[in-house]
C-alpha positions in Angstrom: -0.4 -56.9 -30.8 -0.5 -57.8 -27.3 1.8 -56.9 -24.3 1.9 -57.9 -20.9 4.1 -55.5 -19.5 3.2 -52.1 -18.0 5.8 -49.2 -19.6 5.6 -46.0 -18.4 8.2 -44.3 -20.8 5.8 -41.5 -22.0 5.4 -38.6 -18.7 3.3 -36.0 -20.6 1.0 -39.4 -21.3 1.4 -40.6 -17.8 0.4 -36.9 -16.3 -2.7 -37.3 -18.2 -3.8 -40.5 -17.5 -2.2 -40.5 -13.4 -1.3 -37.3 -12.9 -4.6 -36.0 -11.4 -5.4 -38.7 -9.7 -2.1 -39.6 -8.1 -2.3 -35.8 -6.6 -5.8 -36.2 -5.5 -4.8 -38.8 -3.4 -1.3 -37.3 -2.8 -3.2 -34.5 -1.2 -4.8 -36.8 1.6 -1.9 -38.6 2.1 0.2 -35.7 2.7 -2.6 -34.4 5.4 -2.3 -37.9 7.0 1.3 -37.8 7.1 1.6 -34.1 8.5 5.2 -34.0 8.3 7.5 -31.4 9.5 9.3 -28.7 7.4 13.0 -28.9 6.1 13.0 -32.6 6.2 15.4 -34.9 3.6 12.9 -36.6 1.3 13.1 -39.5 -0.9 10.4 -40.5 -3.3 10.8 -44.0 -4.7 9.2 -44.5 -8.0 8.8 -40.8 -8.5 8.2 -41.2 -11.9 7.0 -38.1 -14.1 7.5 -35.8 -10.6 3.6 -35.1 -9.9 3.7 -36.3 -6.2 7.5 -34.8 -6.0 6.0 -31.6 -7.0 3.7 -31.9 -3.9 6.2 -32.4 -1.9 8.2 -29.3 -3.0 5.2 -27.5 -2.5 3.6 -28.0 0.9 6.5 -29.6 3.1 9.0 -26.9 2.5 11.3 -29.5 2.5 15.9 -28.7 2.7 15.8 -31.4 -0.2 14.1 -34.0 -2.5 15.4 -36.8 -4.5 13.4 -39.0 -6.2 14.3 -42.6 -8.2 12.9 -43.9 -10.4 13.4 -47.0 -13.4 11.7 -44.8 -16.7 14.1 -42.4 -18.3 11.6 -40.8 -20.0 9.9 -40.4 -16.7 12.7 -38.9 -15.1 13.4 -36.5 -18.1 9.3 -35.0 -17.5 9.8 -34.6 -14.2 13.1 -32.3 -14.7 11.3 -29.9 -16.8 8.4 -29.1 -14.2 9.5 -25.5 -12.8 8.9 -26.7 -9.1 11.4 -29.8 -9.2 14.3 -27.8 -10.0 15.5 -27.7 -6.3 14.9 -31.6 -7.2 17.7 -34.4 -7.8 16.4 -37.2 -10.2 18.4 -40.6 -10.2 17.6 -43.8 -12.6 17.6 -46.6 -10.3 15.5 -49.4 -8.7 13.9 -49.5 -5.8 14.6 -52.4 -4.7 18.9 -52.0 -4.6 18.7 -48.2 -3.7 22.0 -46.2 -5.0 22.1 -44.2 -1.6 24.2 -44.5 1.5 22.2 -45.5 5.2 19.9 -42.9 7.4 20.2 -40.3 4.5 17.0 -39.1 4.7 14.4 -38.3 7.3 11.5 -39.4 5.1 10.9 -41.8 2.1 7.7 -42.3 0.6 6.7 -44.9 -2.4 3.7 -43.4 -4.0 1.1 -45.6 -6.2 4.1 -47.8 -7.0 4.4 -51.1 -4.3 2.2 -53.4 -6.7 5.2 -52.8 -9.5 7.9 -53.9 -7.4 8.6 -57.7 -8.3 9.6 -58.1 -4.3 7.8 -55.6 -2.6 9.6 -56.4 1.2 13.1 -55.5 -0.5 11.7 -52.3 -1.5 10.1 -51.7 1.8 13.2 -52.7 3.6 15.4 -50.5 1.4 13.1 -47.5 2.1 14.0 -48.4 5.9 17.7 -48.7 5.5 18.1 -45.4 3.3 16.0 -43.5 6.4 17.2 -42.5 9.6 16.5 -43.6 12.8 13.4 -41.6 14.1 12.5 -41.3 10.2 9.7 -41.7 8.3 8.9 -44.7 5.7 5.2 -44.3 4.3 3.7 -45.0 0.8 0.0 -45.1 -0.7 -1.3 -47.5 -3.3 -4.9 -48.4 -5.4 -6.9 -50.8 -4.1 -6.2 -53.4 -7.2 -8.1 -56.6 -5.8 -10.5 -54.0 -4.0 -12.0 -52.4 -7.2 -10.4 -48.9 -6.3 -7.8 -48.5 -9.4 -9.4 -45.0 -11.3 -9.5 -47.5 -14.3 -10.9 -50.9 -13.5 -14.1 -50.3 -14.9 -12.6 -50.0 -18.5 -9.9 -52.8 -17.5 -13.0 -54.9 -16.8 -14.8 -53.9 -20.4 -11.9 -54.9 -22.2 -11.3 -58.4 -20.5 -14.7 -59.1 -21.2 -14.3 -58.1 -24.7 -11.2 -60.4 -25.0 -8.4 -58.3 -24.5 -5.6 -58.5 -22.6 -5.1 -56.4 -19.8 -1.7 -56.3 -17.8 -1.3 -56.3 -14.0 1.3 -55.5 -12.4 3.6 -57.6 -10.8 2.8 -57.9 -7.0 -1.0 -56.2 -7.2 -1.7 -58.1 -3.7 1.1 -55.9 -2.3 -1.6 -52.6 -2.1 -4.1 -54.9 0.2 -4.3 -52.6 3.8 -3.5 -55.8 5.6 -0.1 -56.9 3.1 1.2 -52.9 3.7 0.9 -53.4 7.2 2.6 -56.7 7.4 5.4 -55.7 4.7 5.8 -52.2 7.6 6.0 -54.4 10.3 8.6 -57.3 8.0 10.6 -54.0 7.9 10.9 -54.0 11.3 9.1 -50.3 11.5 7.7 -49.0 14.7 4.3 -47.2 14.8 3.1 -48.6 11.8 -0.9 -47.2 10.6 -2.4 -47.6 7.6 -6.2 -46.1 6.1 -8.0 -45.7 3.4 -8.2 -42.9 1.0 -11.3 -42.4 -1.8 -10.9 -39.4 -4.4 -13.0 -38.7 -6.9 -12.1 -36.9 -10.4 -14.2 -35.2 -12.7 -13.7 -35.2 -16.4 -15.5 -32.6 -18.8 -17.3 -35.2 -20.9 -16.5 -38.3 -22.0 -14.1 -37.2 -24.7 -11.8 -35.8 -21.8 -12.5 -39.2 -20.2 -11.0 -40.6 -23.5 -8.1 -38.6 -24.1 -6.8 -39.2 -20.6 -6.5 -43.1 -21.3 -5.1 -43.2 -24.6 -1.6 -43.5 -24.2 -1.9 -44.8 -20.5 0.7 -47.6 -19.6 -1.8 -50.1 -18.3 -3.8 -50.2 -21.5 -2.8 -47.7 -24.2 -0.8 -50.4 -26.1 -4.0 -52.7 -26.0 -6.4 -49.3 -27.4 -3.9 -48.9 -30.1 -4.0 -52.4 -31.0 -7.8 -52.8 -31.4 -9.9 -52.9 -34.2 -11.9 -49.6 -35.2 -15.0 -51.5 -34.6 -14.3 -52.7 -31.4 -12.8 -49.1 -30.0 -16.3 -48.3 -30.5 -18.4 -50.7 -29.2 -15.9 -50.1 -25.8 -16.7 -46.2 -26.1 -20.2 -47.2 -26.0 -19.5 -50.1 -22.9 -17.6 -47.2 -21.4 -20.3 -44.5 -22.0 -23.1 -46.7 -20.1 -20.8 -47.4 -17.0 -19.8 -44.1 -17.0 -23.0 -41.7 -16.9 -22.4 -37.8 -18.1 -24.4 -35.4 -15.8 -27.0 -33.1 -17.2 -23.8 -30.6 -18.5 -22.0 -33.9 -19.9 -19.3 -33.9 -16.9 -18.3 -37.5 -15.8 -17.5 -37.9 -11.9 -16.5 -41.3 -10.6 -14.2 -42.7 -7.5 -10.9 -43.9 -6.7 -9.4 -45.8 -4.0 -6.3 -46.3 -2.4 -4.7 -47.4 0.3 -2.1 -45.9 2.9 0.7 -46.8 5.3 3.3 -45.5 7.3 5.9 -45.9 10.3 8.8 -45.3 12.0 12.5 -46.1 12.1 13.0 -47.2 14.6 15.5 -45.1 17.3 
């Protein structure tokens, strides 16, 4: 079986594979952004809540709502104890369900390559903000190497299998966020890079985090015993263990933000 759509239906699956990673680079982005306290947020494609959950936590913010196209997203994100204070809303982000200049900021976190039309989604994040406000988002670097899985997207299309991409994947270049920012007609507009890098215990914690992952769990389930191990062994030489079996590697992503303007 093979699919060519990315799902992300499973968020105890999804924290696994994206969680970590989404808040390593969450954590930068934040820093970057420095935003003030008691701000009204909006997080587009919040999916299972781990950047929300960040945003509860360090921006002290008067409230959060987050939308997002995955029921079974959404229904993760509700159970984390932080998001309670937290409204959830199934929705798209390019036809937003909320009224003009109701928040003060809106972020889109590792989500611009899966909107089909990326400048409606950028421009909807502008109308939904108020004047003054802030409209920012951070993405991987899909055409620059820097998703946290390429390496093992790369083994499997050279073993023949498969692999979706997202829809708009030349949406998370620096120089296509910037121009989409400015399209928007958003002042002050700054982008940057951001590298992370995770650790995994050894290789089996490696493994365990990508089965079930959107962007190629269908494709593991679908392969032959023999060939799951022949890619554990492809995956095991690209990925060295230290001398206690840990595996450390590097992410990259990209960032932009600006301003409504006044």
């Amino acid at each position: 079986m093979v699919t060519n759509q990315i799902r992300f239906d499973d968020g105890a699956a999804y924290e696994r594979y994206m969680g970590k990673w989404s808040r390593l680079a969450g954590e930068t982005f934040l820093d970057w952004l420095a935003p003030q306290s008691g701000l009204r947020w909006l997080d587009v494609g919040c999916g299972n809540g781990a950047f929300t959950e960040m945003i509860v936590e360090r921006c002290a913010p008067v409230s959060v709502q987050g939308i997002d196209p995955s029921e079974g997203q959404l229904a993760y994100a509700r159970i984390r104890p932080a998001l309670r204070v937290a409204q959830f809303h199934l929705g798209d982000a390019m036809a937003q369900p909320f009224s003009d200049d109701a928040f003060d900021a809106a972020v889109m976190p590792l989500v611009i390559f899966f909107v089909p039309e990326p400048a409606k989604g950028v421009a909807e994040m502008a109308r939904v903000v108020c004047p003054g406000g802030s409209v920012a988002a951070y993405a991987w670097d899909m055409y620059g190497g820097g998703f946290p899985y390429a390496a093992l997207q790369a083994e499997m299309r050279e073993m023949g299998v498969e692999v979706p991409v997202p829809p708009s994947p030349g949406a998370s270049r620096i120089d296509a966020m910037r121009d989409l920012w400015a399209g928007a007609g958003l002042d002050a507009v700054e982008t940057r890079e951001i590298t992370v890098q995770r650790t995994f215990t050894d290789f089996d914690d490696y493994w365990t985090a990508i089965l079930g992952g959107p962007s190629v769990g269908q494709q593991l389930a679908a392969m032959a015993t023999e060939d799951i191990e022949l890619l554990k062994a492809r995956m095991r030489a690209r990925l060295p263990a230290d001398a206690s079996g840990r595996i450390t590697y590097s992410a990259r992503a990209n960032a932009v933000k600006g301003r409504v303007p006044n």
